[in-house]
N, C-alpha and C positions, 0 to 999 in steps of 0.2 A: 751413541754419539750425543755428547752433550752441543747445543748453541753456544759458546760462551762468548760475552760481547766482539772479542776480536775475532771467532768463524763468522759471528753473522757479519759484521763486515765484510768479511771476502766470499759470505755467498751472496750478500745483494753484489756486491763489483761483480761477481760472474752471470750474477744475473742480468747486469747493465752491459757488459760487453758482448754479450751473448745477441743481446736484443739490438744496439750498433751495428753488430755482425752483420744481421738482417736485415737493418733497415738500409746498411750501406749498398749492402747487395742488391734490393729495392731501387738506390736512388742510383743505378750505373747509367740510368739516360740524363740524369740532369748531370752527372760528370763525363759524359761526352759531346753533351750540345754547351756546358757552360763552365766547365771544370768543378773541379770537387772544393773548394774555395768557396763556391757557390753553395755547396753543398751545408755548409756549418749552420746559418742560421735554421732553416726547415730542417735538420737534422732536428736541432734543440728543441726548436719547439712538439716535435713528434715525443721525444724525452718529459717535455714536461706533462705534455698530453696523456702519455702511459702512466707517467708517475703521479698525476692525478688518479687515472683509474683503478692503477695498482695497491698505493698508500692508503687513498679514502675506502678500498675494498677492506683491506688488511690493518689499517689502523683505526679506522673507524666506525662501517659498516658491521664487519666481524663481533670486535669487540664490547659495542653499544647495544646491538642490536641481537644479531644470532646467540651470544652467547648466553644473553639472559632472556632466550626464548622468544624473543619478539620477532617470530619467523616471517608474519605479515609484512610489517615494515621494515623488513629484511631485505625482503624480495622487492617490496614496492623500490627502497632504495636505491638496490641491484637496476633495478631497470631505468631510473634515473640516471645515474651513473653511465651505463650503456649507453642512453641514449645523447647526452652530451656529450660525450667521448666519439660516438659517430658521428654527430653533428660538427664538431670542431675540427676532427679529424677531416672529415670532407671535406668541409671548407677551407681548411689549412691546404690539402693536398690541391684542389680546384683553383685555390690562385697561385699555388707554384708552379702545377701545369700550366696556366694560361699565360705565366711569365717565359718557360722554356718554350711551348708551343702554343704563341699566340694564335698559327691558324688551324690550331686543331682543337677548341676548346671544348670541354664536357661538359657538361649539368649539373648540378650540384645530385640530384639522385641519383645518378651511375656512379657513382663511389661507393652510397650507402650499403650495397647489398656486402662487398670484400670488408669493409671496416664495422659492419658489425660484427662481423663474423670473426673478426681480428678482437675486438672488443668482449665478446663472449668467451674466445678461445684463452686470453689472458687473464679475464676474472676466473674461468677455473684453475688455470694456471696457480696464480696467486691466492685461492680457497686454499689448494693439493699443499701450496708451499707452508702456507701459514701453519694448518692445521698437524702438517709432516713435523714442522719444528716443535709446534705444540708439546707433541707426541712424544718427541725426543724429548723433552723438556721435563716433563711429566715419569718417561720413565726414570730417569735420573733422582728425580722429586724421589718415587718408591725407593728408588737402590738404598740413594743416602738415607730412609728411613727407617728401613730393613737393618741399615748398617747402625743407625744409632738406636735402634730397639735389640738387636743383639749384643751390643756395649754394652746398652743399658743392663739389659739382664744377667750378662756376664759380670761386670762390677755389683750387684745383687747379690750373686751369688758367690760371690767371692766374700763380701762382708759378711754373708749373712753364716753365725753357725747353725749347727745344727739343730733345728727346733724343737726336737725330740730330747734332743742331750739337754737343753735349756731347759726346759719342761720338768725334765726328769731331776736336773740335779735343782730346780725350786722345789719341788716337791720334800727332797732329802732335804733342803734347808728348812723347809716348813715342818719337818717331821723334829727335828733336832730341835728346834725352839723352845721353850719350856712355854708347857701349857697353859700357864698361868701369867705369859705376856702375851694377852690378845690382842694388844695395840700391835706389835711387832708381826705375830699374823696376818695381821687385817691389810695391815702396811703391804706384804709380799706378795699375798692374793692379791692386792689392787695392778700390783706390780706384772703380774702374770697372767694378769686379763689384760692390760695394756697392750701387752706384748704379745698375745693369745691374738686380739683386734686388728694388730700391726702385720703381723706374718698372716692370717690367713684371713681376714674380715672385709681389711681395707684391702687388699692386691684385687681389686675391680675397677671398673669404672664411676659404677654408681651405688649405694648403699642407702638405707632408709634412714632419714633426717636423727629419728629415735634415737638410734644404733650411737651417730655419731653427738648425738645429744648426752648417749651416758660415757660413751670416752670420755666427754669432756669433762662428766662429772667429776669419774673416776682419775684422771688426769691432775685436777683443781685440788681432790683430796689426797692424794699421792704428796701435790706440791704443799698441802697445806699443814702436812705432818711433818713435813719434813723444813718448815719456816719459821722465822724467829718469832716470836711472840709479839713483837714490834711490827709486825708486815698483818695489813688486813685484808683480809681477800673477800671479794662478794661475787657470787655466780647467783646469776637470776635465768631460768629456763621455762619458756614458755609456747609450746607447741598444741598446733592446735591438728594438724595430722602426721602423726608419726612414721606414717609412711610415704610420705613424697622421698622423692628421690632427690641425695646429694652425690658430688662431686666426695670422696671422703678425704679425711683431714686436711681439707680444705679451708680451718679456721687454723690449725693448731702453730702453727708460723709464726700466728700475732700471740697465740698464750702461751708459748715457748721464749720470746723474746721477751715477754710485759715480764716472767718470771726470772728471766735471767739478767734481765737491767735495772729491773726495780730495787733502790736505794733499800738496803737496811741496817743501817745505825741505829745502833741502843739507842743512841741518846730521840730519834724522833721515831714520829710514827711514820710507814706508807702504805701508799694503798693501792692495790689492784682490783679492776671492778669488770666483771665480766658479765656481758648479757648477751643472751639468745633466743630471738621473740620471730615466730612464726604467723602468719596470717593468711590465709587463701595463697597463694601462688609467689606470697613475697615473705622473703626471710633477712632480717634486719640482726647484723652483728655487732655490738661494739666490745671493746677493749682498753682499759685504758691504763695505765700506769704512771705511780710518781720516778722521777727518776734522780740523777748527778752524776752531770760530766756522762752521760749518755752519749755512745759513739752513733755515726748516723744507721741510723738499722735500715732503712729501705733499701742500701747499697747491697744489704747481705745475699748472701746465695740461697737461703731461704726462701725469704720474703722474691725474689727475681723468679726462681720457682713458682711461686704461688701467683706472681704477674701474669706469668708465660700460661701457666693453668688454667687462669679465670679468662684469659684472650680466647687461649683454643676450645674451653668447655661453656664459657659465659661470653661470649661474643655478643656486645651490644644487648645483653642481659642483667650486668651488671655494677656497678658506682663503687670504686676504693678509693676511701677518704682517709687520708692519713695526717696530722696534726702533731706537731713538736711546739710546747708553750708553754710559759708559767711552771716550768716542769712538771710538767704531765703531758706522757707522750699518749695519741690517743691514734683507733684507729677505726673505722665505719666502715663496714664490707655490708651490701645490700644487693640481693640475688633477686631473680624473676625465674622461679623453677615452674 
């Protein structure tokens, strides 16, 4: 069972009629020494009484405190809470009785022992409630997750063909080429480690910085054989340990896009300039390309990919600076691995 905003509506209502219920039942001597009329205000204020101890439990205590371990002043709270909540309670109940039964008037301590006990028995009430929904909350969280990682993998594998037939029939083309055009070898091997990387290198989480340092190499030269003589491309790589752990193709977004928008007309020149400069625990990217009449790329499914990516794997680890100007469109990805 999912919460979704219109059940919890009707389970706090069931939980507010429920506790009416009781407290009605409770006040049957003030509605037969004074009618039920009389009844309305000391009802309310018992209402807001709970709904202080309820909400500040469940809205604020819970979620400030317990959830991020601050079990001390959890507790310290908890008892705070209780102990206004019987205090008020008392006193609310003490002068309602002494207005129905002026000659029989009570103490303010002969209340306190039933209304803590009312007080305690609702905060765990409302821990059981909050927590229950939690729960519920949480497993729904998994289903739909379950449900879009099987998606996921089913669209996978529906694109993907077979990588052994791929394999195989580069191979047969690499065999058929004539020996004596090494460039066009060189070109297809590069092609087949790409794609070698893609199917089985990167399907991880995380891979060594190296790894995806020579994709990109390998990627740059691919693009660069295959570019007009008019288009300049510069890749600057500079790592200082090869094996920290990345995120993989977690740049290639930006050098996918710089290559596919980047302006090339005979008539001028442009340039793509790529660098990736490692340091102790910070790895600094940029990317930058000339462009015209550049549509907006951050909009793309790509690059919202690569958003979603750096939030859930670079959380608060990370800076994307992206730049449209002077046409040149640039882009600054800075990691804390």
């Amino acid at each position: 069972m999912r919460f979704t905003p219109g059940r919890r509506y009707v389970f706090h209502l069931l939980f507010w009629l429920m506790y009416a219920t009781f407290m009605l039942m409770e006040m049957q001597g003030y509605a037969r020494e004074k009618g039920w009329l009389f009844c309305v205000i000391p009802l309310l204020l018992y209402f807001a009484l709970m709904a202080l101890l309820v909400y500040g439990n469940t809205m604020l205590l819970i979620p400030l405190l317990l959830e991020k371990k601050k079990v001390a002043v959890y507790v310290s709270g908890v008892i705070v809470f209780v102990v206004l909540y019987t205090y008020l309670r008392s006193l609310n109940q003490q002068y309602w009785d002494a207005i129905v039964w002026p000659d029989d008037i009570m103490t303010l301590r002969s209340y306190f022992h039933l209304n803590l006990a009312y007080a305690v028995w609702f905060m765990i009430i409302s821990s059981m409630l909050f927590f229950t929904e939690k729960w519920a909350d949480q497993r729904q969280q998994v289903r739909n997750i379950q449900i879009n990682q099987l998606q996921t993998e089913l669209k996978y594998l529906r694109a993907q063909v077979n990588p052994h037939f791929l394999f195989n029939g580069l191979n047969t083309i690499y065999g058929n080429i004539d020996i004596r055009d090494q460039k066009a070898r060189d070109i297809l091997l590069q092609f087949a480690g790409l794609l070698r990387y893609n199917l089985y290198e990167a399907d991880v989480d995380w891979v060594d910085l190296e790894k995806e340092a020579n994709y990109l190499r390998n990627y740059v030269a691919l693009q660069r054989a295959r570019s007009n003589s008019n288009l300049e491309i510069t890749l600057d790589v500079s790592i200082e340990d090869g094996h920290s752990r990345i995120a993989p193709l977690i740049f290639m977004a930006f050098v996918e896009n710089a290559f596919k928008y980047s302006t090339r007309d005979d008539g001028s020149t442009n340039t793509i300039q790529i660098r990736l400069q490692q340091q102790a625990n910070r790895i600094v990217f940029d990317c930058s390309n000339t462009y015209e009449n550049q549509p907006e790329i951050p909009g793309g499914i790509g690059l919202s990919n690569v958003r979603r990516r750096l939030e859930l794997l670079y959380k608060d680890r990370y800076m994307l600076t992206i730049n449209k100007e002077s046409s040149v469109y640039s882009v600054q990805l800075i990691l804390t691995i």
